[in-house]
C-alpha positions as CSV (number, residue, x, y, z in Angstrom):
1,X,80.9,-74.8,97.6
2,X,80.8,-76.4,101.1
3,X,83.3,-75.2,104.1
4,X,86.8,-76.7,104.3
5,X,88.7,-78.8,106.7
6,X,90.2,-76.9,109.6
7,X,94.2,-77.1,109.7
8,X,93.8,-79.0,113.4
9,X,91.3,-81.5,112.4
10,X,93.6,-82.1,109.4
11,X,96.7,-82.2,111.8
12,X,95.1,-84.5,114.2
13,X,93.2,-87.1,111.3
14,X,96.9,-87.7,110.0
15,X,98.2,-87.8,113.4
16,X,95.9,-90.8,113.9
17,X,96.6,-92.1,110.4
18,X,100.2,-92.3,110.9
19,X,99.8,-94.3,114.3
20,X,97.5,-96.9,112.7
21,X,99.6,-97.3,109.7
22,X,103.3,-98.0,111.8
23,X,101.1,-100.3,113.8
24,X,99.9,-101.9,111.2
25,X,103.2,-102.7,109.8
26,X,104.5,-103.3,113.2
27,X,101.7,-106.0,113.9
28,X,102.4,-107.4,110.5
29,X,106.1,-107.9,111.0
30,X,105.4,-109.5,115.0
31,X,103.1,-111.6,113.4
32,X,105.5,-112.7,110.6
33,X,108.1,-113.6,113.7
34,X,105.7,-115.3,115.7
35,X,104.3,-118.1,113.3
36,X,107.8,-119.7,112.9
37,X,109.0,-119.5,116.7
38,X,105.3,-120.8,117.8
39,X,106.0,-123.8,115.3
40,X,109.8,-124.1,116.8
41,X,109.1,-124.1,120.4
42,X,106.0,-126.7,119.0
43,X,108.8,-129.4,117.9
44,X,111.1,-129.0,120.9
45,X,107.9,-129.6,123.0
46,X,107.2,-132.5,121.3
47,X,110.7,-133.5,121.2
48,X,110.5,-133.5,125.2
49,X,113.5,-131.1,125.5
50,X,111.4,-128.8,127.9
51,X,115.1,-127.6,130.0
52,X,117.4,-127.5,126.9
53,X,118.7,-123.9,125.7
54,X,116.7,-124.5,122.5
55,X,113.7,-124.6,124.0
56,X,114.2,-121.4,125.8
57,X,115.2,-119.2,123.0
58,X,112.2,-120.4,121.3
59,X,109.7,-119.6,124.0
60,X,111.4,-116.4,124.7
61,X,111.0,-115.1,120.7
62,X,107.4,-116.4,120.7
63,X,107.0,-114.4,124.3
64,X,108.4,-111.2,122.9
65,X,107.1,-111.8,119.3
66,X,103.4,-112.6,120.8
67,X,103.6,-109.1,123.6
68,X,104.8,-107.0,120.5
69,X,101.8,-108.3,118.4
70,X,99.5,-107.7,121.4
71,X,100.9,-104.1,122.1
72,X,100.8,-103.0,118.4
73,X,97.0,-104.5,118.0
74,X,95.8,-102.2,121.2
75,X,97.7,-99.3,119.7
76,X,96.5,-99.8,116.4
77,X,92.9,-100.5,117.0
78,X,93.1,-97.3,119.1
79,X,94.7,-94.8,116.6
80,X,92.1,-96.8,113.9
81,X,89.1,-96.1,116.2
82,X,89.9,-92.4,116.6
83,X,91.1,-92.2,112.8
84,X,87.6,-93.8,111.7
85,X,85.6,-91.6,114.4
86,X,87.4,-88.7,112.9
87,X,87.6,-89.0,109.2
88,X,83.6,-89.4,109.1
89,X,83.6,-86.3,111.5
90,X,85.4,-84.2,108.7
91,X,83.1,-85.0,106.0
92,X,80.1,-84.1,108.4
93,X,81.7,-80.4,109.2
94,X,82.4,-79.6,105.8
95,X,78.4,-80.1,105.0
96,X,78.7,-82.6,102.6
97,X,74.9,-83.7,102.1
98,X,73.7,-86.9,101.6
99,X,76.3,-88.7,104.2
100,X,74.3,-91.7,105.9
101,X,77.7,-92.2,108.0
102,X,77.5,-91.2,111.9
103,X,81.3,-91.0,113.6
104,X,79.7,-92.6,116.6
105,X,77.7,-95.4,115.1
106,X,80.8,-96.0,112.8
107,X,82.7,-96.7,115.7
108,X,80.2,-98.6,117.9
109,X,79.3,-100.8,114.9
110,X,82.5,-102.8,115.2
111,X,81.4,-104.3,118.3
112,X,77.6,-105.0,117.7
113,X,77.3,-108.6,116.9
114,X,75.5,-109.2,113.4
115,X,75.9,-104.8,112.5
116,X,79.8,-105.7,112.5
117,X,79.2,-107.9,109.6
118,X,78.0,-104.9,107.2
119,X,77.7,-101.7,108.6
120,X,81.7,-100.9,108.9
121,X,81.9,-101.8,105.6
122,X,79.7,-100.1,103.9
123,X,80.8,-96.7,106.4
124,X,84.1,-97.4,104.9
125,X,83.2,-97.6,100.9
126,X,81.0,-94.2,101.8
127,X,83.8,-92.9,103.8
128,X,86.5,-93.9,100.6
129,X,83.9,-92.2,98.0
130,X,83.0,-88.8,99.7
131,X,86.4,-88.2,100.6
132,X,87.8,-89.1,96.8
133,X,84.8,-86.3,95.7
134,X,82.3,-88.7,94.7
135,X,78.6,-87.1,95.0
136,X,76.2,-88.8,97.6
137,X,74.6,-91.3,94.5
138,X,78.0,-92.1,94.1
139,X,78.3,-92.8,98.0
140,X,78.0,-96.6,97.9
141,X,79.6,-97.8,94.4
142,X,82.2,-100.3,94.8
143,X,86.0,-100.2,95.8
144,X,88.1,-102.9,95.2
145,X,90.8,-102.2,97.7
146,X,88.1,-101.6,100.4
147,X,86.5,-105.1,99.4
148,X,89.7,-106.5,99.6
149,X,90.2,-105.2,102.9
150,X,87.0,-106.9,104.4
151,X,86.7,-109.8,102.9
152,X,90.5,-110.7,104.4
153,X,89.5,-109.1,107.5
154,X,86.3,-111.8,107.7
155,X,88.1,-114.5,106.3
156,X,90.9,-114.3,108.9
157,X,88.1,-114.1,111.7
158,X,86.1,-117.2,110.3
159,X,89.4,-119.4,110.3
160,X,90.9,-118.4,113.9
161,X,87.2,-118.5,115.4
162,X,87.1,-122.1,113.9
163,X,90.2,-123.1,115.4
164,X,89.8,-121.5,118.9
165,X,86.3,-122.9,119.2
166,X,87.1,-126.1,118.8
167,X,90.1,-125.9,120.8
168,X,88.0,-124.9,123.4
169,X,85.0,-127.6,123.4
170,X,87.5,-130.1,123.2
171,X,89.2,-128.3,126.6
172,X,86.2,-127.7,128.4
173,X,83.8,-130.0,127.2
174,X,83.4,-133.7,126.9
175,X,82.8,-133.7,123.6
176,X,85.7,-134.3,121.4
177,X,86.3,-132.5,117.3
178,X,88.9,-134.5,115.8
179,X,90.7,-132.9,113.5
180,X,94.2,-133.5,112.3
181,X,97.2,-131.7,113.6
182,X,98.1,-130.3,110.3
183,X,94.6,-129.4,109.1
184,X,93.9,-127.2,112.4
185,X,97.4,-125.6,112.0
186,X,97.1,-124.4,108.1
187,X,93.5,-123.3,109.3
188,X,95.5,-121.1,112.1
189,X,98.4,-119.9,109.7
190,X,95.7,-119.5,107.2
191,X,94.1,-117.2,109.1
192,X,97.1,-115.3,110.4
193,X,97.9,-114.3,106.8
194,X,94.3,-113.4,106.2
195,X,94.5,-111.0,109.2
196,X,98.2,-109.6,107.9
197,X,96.6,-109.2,104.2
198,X,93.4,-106.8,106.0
199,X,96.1,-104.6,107.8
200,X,98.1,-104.7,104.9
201,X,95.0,-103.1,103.2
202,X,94.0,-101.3,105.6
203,X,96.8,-98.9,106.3
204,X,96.5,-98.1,102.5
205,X,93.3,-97.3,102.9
206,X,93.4,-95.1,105.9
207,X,97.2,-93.3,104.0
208,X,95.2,-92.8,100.6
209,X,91.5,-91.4,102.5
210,X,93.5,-89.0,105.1
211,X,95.9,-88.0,101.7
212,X,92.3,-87.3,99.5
213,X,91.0,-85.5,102.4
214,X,93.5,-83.3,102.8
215,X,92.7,-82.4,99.5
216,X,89.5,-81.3,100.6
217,X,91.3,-78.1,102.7
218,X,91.4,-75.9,99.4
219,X,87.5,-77.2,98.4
220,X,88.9,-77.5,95.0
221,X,86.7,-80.8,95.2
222,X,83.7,-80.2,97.0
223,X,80.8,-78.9,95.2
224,X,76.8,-78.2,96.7
């Protein structure tokens, strides 16, 4: 039987877990307000009423709807960061063997272009398995709500990026991507509720891995 989880690394992986999961929700819920006053303040642009009242309580719920959804991404990605760092950590002090995992590299992986693709992925479905009391050959089989998680995660990415890239060759360039109004705008929504789906999945991910490794303090489910 390997060593157990100390109390304060357990205190401080839910502590984390709890933050990413309220942000989250709270990102979720800004996001939710922010689609239909973007679209609102859209039409009174259009209609030309730039000084009427309706035009400012639109652009003031899209200000404070887009700030809120800024502040709980930063928070989030934080607590996530720390969370991810730390739950890989737990699994390494408790000498499970086999672990191909490395809190650091986890963590850095996010922001290496191409390893960002596939490596926090696959950290993740190891990270999922260990944690649930799999063995290491058991380390890499599939989970559906971890899938789930990244293939909304990418999906959401692919449809923004398209939509902001183009946006910004036909701002700063000379060349010109026509697309309709309503195409780029469904790809943009699209992609919002691609992005709300992944933390939607993701704070049930990080509840249900921090829940199955505090299961892990009594090493009722860690074996050598």
């Amino acid at each position: 039987m390997q060593g157990q989880i100390a109390p304060r690394d357990k205190a401080r992986l839910k502590a984390y877990s709890i933050v990413t999961q309220v942000a989250a929700v709270g990102g979720v819920l800004s996001c939710v307000a922010l689609v239909p006053a973007s679209i609102g303040m859209q039409q009174v642009v259009r209609s030309g009423l730039y000084r009427s009242p309706q035009f400012q309580v639109w652009a003031m719920t899209t200000g404070f709807a887009f700030i809120a959804a800024a502040a709980f991404f930063i928070i989030g990605t934080i607590a996530f960061l720390l969370w991810f760092h730390k739950a890989i950590a737990n699994l390494r002090k408790i000498g499970l063997s086999g672990l191909t995992a490395k809190p650091l590299w986890a963590v850095a992986s996010l922001f290496v272009p191409v390893a960002q693709l596939f490596v926090p992925f696959a950290t993740m479905r190891e990270l999922w398995n260990r944690s649930h009391g799999e063995d290491e050959y058991q380390a890499g089989a599939s989970v559906g709500t971890v899938t789930t998680w990244w293939t909304c995660l990418l999906t959401g990415v692919l449809l923004v990026t398209v939509v902001t890239v183009t946006g910004i060759i036909n701002l700063l360039t000379p060349f010109k991507i026509m697309t309709p109004a309503l195409l780029t705008i469904a790809f943009m929504l699209a992609g919002i509720v691609f992005w709300c789906a992944a933390a939607g999945y993701l704070a049930l991910i990080v509840r249900r891995i921090t829940t199955a490794q505090d299961s892990l303090i009594d090493g009722k489910s860690i074996f050598a």
